[in-house]
C-alpha positions as CSV (number, residue, x, y, z in Angstrom):
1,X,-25.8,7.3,64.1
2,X,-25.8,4.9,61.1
3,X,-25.8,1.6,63.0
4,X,-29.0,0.9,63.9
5,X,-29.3,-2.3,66.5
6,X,-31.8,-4.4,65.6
7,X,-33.7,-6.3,68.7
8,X,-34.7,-9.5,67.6
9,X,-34.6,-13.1,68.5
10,X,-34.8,-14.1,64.4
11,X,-32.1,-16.4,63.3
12,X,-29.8,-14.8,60.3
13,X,-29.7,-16.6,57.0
14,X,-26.9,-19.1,56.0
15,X,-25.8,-17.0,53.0
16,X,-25.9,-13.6,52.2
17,X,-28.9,-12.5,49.8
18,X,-28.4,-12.6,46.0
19,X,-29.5,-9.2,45.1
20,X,-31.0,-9.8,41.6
21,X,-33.8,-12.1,42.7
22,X,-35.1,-12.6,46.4
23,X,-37.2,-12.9,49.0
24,X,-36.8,-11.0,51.5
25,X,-35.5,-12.0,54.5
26,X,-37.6,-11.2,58.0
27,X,-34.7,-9.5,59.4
28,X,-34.6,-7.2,56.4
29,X,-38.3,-6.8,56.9
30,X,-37.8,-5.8,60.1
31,X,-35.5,-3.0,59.6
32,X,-37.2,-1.6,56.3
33,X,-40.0,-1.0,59.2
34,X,-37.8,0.5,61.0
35,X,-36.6,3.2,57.8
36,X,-40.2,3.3,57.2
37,X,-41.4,5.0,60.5
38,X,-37.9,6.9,60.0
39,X,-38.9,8.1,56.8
40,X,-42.4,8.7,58.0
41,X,-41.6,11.0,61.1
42,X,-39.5,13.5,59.3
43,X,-41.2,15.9,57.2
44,X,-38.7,17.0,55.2
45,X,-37.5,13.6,53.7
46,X,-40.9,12.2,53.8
47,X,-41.8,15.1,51.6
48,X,-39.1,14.4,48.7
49,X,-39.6,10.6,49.3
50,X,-43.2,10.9,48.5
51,X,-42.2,11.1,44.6
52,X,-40.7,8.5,44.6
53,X,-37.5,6.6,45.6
54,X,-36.1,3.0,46.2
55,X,-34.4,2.5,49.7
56,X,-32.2,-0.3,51.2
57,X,-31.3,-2.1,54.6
58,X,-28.5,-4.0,55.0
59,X,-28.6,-6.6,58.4
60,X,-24.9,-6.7,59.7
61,X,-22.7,-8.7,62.4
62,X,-20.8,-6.4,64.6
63,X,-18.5,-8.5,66.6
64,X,-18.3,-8.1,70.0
65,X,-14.7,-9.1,71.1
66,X,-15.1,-8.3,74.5
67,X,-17.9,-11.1,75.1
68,X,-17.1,-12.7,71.2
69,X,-20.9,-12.2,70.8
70,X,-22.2,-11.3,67.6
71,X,-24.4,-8.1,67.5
72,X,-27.2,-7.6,64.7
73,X,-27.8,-3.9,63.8
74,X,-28.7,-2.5,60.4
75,X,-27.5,0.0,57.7
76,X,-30.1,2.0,55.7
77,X,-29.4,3.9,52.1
78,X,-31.0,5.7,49.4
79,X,-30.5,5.9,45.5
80,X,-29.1,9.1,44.8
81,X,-29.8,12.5,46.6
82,X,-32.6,12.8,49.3
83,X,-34.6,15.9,49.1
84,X,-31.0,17.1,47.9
85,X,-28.4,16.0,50.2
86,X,-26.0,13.1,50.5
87,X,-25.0,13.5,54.0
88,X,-28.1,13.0,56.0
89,X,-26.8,10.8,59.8
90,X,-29.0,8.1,59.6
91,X,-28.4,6.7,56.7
92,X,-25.0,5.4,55.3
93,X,-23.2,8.2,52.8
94,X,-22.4,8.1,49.1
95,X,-19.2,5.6,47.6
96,X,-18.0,8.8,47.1
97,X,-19.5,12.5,47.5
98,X,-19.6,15.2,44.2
99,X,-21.6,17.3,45.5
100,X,-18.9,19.3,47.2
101,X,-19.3,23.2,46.2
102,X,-16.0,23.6,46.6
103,X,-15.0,20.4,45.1
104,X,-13.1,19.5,41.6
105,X,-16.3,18.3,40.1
106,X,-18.6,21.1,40.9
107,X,-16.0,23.3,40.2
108,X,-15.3,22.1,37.1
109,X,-19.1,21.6,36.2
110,X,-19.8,25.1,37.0
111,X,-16.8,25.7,34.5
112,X,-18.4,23.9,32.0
113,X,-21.6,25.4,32.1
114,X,-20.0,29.2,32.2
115,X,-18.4,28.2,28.9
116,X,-21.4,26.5,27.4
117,X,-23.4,30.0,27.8
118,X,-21.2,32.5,27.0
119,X,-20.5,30.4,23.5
120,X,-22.7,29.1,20.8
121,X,-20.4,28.1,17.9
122,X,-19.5,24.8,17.2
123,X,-15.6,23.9,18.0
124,X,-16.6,25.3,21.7
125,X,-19.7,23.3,21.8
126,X,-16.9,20.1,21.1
127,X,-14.6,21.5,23.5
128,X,-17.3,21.6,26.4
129,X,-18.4,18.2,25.5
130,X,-15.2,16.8,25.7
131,X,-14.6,18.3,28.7
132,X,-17.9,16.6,30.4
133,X,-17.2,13.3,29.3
134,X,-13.4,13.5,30.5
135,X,-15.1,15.1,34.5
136,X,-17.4,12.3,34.0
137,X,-14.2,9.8,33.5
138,X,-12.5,11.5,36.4
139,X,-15.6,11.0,38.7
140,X,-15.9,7.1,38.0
141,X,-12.1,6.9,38.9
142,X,-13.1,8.0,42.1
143,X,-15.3,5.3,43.2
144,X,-12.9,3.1,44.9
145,X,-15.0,-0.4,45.4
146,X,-14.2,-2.4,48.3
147,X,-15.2,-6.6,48.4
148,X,-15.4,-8.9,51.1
149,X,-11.8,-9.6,50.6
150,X,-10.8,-6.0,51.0
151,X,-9.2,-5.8,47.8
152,X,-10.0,-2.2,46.0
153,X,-11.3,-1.1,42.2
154,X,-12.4,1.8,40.8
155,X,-15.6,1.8,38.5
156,X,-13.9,1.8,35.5
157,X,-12.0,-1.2,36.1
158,X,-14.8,-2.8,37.1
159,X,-16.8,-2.3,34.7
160,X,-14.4,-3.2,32.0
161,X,-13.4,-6.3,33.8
162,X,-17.2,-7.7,33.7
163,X,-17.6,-6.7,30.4
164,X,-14.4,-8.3,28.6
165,X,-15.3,-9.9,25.9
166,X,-14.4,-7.5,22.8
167,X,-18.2,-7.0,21.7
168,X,-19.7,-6.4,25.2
169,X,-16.5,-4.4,25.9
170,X,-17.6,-1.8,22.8
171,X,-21.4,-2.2,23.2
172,X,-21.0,-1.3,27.0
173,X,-17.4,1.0,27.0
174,X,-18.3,2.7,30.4
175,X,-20.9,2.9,33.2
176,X,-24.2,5.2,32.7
177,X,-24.5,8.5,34.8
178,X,-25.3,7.8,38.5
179,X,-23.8,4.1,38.6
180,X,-22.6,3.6,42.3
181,X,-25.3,5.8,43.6
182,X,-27.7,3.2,44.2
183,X,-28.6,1.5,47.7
184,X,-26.3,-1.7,47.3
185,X,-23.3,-0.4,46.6
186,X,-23.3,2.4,49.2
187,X,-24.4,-0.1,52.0
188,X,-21.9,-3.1,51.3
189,X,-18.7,0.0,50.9
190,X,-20.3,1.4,54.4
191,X,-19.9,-2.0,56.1
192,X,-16.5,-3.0,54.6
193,X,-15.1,0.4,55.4
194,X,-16.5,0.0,59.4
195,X,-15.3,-4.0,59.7
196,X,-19.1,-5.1,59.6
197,X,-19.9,-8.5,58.3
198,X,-23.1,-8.4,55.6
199,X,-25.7,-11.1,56.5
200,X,-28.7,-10.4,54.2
201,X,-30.0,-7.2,52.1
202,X,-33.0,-5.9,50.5
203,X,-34.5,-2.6,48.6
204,X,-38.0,-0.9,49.4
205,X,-39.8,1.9,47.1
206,X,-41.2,4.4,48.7
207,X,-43.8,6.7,47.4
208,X,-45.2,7.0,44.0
209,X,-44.3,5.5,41.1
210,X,-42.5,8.0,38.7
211,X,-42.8,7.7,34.7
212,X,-39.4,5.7,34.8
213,X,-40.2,3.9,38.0
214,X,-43.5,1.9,37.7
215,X,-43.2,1.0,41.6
216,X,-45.4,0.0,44.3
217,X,-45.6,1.6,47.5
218,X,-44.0,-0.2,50.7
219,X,-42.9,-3.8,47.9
220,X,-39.4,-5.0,47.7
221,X,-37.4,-4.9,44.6
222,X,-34.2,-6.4,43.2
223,X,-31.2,-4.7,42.7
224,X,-31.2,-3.2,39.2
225,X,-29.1,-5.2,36.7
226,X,-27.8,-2.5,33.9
227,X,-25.9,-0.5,37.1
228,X,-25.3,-2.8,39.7
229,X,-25.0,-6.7,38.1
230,X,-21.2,-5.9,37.3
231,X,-20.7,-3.7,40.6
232,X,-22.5,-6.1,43.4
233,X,-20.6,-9.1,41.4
234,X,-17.6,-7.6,42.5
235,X,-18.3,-6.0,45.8
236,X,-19.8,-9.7,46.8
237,X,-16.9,-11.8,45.6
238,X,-15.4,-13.2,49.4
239,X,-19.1,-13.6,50.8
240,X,-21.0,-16.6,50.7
241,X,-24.1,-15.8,48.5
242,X,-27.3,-17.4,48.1
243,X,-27.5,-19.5,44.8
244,X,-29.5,-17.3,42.0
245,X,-32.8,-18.9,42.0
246,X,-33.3,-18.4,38.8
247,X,-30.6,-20.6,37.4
248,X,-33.0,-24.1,39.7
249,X,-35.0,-24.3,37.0
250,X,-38.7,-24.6,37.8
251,X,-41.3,-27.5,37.8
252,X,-42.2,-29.4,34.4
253,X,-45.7,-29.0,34.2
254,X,-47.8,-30.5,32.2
255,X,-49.7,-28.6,28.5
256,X,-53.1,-29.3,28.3
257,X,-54.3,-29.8,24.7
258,X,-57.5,-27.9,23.6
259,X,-57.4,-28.9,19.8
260,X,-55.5,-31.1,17.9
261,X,-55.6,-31.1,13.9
262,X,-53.2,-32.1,11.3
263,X,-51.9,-29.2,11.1
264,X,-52.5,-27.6,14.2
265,X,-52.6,-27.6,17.9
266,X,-54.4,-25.2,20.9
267,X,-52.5,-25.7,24.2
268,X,-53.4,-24.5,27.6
269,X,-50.2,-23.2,28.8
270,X,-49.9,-22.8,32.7
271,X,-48.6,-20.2,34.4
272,X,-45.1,-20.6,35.9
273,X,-44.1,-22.2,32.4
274,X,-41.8,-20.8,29.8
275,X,-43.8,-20.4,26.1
276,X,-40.4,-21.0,24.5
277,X,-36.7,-21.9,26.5
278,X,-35.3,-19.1,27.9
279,X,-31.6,-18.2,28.8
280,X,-31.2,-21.1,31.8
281,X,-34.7,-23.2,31.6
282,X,-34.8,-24.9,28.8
283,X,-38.1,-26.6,29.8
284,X,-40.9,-25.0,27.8
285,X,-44.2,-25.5,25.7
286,X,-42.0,-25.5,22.8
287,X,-39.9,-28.3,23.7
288,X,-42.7,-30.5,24.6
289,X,-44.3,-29.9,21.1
290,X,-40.7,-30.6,19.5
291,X,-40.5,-33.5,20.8
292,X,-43.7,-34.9,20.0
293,X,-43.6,-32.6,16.6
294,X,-40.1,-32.0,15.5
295,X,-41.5,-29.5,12.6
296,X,-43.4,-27.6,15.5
297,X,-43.6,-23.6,15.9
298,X,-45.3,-21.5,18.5
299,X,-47.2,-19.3,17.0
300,X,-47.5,-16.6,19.3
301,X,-46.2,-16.3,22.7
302,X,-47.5,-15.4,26.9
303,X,-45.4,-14.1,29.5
304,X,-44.2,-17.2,31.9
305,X,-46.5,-16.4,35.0
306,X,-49.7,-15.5,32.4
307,X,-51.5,-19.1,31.9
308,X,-54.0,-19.6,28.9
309,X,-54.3,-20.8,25.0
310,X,-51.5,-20.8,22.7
311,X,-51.5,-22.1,18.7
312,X,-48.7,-24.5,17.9
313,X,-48.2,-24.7,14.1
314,X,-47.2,-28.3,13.4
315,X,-45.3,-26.9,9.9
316,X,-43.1,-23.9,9.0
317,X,-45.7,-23.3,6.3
318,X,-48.5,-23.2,8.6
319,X,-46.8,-21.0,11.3
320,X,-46.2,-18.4,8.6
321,X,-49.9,-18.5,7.8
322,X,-50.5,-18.0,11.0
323,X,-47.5,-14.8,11.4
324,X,-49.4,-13.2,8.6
325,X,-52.6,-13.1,10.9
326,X,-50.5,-11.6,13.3
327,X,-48.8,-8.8,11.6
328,X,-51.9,-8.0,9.5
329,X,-54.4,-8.3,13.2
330,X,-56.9,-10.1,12.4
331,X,-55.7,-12.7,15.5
332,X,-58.2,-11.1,18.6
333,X,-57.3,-12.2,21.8
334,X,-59.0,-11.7,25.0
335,X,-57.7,-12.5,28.6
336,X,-59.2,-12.4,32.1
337,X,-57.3,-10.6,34.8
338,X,-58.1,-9.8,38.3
339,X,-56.9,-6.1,39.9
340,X,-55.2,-5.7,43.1
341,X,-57.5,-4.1,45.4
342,X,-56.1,-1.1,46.4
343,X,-57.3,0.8,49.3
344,X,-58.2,4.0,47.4
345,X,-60.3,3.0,44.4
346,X,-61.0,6.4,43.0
347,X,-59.3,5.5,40.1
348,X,-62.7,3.5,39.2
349,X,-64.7,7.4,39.1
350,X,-63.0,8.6,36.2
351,X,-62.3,5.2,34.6
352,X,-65.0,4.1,31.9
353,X,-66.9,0.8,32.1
354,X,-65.0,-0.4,28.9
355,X,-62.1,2.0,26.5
356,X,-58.5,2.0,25.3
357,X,-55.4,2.1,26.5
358,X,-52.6,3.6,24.1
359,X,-49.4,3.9,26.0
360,X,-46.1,3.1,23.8
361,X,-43.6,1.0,25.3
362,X,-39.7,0.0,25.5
363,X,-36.9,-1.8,27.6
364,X,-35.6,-0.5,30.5
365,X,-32.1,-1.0,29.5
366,X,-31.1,-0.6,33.5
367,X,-33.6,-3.4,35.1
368,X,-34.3,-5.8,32.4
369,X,-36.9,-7.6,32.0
370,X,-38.8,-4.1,33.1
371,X,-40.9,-2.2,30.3
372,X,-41.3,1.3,30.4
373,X,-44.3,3.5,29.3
374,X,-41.8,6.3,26.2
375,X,-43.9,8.3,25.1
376,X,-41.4,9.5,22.7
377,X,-39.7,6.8,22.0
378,X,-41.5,3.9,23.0
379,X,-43.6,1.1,20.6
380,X,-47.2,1.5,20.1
381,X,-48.8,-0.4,22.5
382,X,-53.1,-0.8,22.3
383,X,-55.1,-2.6,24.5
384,X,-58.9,-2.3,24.8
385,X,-60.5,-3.1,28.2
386,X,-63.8,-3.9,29.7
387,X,-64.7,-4.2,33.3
388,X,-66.9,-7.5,34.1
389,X,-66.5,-6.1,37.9
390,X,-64.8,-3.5,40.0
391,X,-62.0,-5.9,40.1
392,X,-62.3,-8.3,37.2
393,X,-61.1,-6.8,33.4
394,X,-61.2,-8.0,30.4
395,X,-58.4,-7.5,28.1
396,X,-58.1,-7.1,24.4
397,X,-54.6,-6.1,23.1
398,X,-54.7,-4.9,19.5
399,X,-50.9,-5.4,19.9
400,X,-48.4,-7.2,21.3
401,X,-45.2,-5.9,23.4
402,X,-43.7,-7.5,26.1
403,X,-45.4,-6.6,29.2
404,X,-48.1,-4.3,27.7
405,X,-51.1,-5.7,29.5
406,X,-49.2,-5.6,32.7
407,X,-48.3,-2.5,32.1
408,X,-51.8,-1.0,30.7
409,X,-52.9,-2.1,34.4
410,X,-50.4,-0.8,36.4
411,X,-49.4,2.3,34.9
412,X,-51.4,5.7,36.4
413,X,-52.0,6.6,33.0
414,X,-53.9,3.1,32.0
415,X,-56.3,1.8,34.3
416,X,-54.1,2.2,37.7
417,X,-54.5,-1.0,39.0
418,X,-51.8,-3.8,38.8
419,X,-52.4,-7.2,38.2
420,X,-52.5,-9.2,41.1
421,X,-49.7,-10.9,41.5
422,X,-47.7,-9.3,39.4
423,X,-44.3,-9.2,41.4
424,X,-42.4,-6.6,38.8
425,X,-45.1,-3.9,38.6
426,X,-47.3,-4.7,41.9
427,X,-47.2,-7.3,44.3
428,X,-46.2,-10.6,44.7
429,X,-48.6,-13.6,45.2
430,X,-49.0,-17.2,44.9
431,X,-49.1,-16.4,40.8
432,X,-50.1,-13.8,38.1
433,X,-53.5,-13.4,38.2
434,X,-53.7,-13.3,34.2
435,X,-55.3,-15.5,31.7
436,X,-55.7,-15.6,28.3
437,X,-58.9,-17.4,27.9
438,X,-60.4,-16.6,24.4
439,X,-58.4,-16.7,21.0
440,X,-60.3,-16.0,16.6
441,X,-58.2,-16.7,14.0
442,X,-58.8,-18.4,10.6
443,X,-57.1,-21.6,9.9
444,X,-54.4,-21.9,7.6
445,X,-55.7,-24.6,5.8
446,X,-59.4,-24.7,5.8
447,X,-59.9,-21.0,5.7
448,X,-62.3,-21.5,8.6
449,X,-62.7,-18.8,11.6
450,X,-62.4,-20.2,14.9
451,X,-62.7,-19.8,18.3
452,X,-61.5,-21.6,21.4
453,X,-61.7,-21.3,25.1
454,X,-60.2,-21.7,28.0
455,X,-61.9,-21.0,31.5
456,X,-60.1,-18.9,34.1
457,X,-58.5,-21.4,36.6
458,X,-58.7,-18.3,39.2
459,X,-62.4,-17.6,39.0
């Protein structure tokens, strides 16, 4: 059975769930419980699950027209193959199913690979190739996406139709491998094919976090954006969807100023606050100092959620004083952050009081803003650590990538321990527990070293 009645007195939402950036709703919390013990009583896809993989629940109306009462029941999914199968009864199946022995794309994939071995020269190496990318062609036509209108498109169509402007149309030509496979789209083309109404929707790792998937056990994650932002966009258009939070804006808070010279300022920049405008909120250190300093640069940047000191250069020639410091490291940073406490610490045996953390990074093109730990090809990415407690660090980052310190926590090969409330690579909270409190650098114009700080607000 794949509808799954959920038994509840909780009130649906007004609008369905926008996938990208959510809370989850308590009905969805209540049927990821539900998966969960699922998952958890059934040894064989507990066993592959344990690796790693990202599940979803979608809540549903199935309309009674005998009483014209509204039922609530649930749909679960899972990106991808479980423990090797696509046709498992409780959850929802696949947009559309190529594992098929018999079928044209196995068949022609074993084809492919017969050919590949028993030839080495290079026109057949072309030929195969060609002959992949058109069975890969072939297999997006077959994904025939429904919307809330019932209207119909394959992936192809979609995909060109979200991408039509002439330089995202060459930059992104057609969908990666395994686009349509994910939770989302095989939930909401379940429910349109069976006449059930979506009411809200969310996704759940389970397991362990995998060298792409820097997950935590049991959290809720958006839907990823490289795959499924121009899929969902059209699977959800003829639903009433909640308003992308992201594009509210968030609240103007106030810069605290540490220093002030005439050529110069130290700011205390609080989390929840942008360093420089992004691509909706304009709101940001940056503008503040622009309007009191039209000439004004940030030097250096934080992440939004990370509070602490910044340097505003109040002249393009001091900011590229200051750049040279940067490139050439002699700018040392420190922050403060405090670990999740996790309920198996023994991480913290084979962990060193204080050391370094060299893991290089790069984009996840498929969930942006999301780093990944490349060891191949990845930036290098240094950090130096010291504990002050079993949950307190000290950071030092020799350099400066997006994400790194976040990362250098989380990952199992840094230190193991996310950053409390860090909602992409542990869990959520009332804010990132991260602050860059010390900052040496020599100033541009009197050649002096100095040194500021600012005290944790969280300790």
């Amino acid at each position: 059975m794949k509808l799954h009645p959920l038994n509840t007195d909780i009130a649906k939402p007004e609008r369905f769930t926008y996938p990208f950036c959510y809370e989850p709703h308590p009905l969805c919390q209540l049927a990821a419980k539900e998966v969960q013990a699922y998952i958890a009583s059934h040894a064989e896809i507990k066993e592959d699950a344990d690796h790693g993989k990202m599940f979803g629940v979608l809540v549903v109306e199935n309309q009674n027209i005998q009483n014209n009462q509204s039922n609530l029941n649930f749909l679960a999914a899972y990106s991808g193959l479980l423990a090797g199968r696509n046709d498992w009864e409780y959850f929802v199946p696949p947009v559309y199913d190529a594992q098929q022995p018999d079928g044209h794309f196995k068949t022609t994939e074993r084809e492919i690979s017969r050919i590949s071995r028993e030839t080495s020269n290079t026109s057949n190496s072309s030929s195969t190739r060609g002959m992949s990318q058109d069975l890969q062609l072939w297999l997006f036509h077959q994904y025939q996406l429904l919307n809330a209108r019932g209207e119909t498109k394959d992936l192809v169509d979609i995909w060109q139709n979200y991408y039509d402007r002439p330089k995202l149309r060459e930059k992104f030509p057609l969908p990666p491998g395994g686009t349509g496979d994910c939770c989302a789209p095989k939930l909401l083309q379940y429910a349109y094919q069976q006449n059930l109404k979506p009411v809200c929707m969310a996704e759940f790792w389970w397991g362990q976090s995998t060298k792409e998937e820097l997950r935590q056990h049991g959290n809720f994650y958006p839907a990823c954006r490289g795959k499924c932002k121009p899929i969902l966009t059209w699977m959800m258009e003829g639903l009433d969807v909640d308003v992308n939070p992201e594009t509210l804006g968030f609240p103007h808070l106030e810069v605290k100023t540490i220093y002030e010279d005439d050529a110069l300022l130290v700011v205390d920049k609080p989390s929840g606050m942008l360093s420089t405008p992004g691509r909706v909120e304009e709101y940001s250190v940056e503008t503040i100092m622009r309007q009191r300093y039209p000439d004004s640069f940030i030097a250096h940047r934080l992440d939004m959620w990370t509070s602490g000191l910044l340097i505003v250069a109040k002249s393009l020639e001091v900011y590229r004083s200051l750049q040279e410091q940067f490139v050439k490291h002699q700018v040392k940073k420190r922050y403060i952050a405090v670990l999740e406490n996790l309920e198996i610490l023994d991480r913290l045996d084979v962990l060193e009081k204080k050391g370094t953390i060299s893991l290089p990074l790069r984009p996840d093109p498929m969930n942006r803003p999301r780093q990944i730990v490349d060891h191949e090809h990845g930036k290098r990415a240094v950090t130096d650590y010291e504990f002050q407690n079993e949950n307190i660090v000290a950071l030092y980052p020799q350099t400066g990538r997006t994400h790194q310190l976040r990362i250098h926590c989380a990952h199992p090969e840094g230190l193991g321990r996310p950053i409390k409330g860090d909602e992409l690579y542990g869990t959520k909270a009332d804010r990132l527990y991260l602050h860059a409190e010390q900052i040496w650098f020599r100033h541009p114009i009197t050649g002096e070293d100095i040194h500021f700080i600012s005290p944790s607000p969280f300790l």
